[in-house]
C-alpha positions as CSV (number, residue, x, y, z in Angstrom):
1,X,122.4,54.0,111.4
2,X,123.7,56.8,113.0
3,X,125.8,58.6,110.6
4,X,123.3,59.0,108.0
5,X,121.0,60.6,110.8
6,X,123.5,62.8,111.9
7,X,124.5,64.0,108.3
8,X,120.8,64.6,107.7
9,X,120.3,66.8,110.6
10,X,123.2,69.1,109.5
11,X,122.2,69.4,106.2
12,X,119.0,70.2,107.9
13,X,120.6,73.1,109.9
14,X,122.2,74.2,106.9
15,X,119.1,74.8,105.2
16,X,117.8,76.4,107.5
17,X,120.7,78.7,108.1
18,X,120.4,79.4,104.0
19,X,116.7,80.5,103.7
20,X,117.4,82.5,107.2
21,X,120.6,84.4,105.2
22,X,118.1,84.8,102.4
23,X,115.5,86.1,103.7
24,X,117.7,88.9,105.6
25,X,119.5,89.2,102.3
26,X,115.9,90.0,100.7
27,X,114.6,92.1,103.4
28,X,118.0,94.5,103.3
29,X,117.7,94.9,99.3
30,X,114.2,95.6,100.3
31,X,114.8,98.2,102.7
32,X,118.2,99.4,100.4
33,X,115.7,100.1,97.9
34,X,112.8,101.8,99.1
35,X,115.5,104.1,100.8
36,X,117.0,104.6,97.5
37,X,113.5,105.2,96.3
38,X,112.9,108.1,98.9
39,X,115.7,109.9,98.2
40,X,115.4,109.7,94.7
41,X,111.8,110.8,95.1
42,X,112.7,113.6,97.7
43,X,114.8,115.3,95.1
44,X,112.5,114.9,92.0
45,X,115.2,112.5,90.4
46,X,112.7,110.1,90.1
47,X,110.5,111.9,87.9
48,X,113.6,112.8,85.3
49,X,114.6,109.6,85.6
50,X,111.4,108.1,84.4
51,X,111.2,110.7,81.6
């Protein structure tokens, strides 16, 4: 009875350690692009770009 519990809490952790990784992972792309965004915007590339 013990095993099985003890697998089941790892597999909890490691879940947990996943969806922490990807929300970081979502939050830097996040932040990556709206800095990408700026600049583009700051030099009126955007508004080539889009034309």
């Amino acid at each position: 009875m013990r095993k099985p519990d003890n697998d089941h809490k790892i597999k909890k952790s490691g879940v947990k350690f996943i969806m922490t990784l990807l929300l970081f992972l979502i939050c830097y792309v996040a932040v990556m692009y709206g800095g990408v965004l700026l600049l583009l915007n700051r030099h009126g590339l955007l508004h080539f770009l889009l034309h």
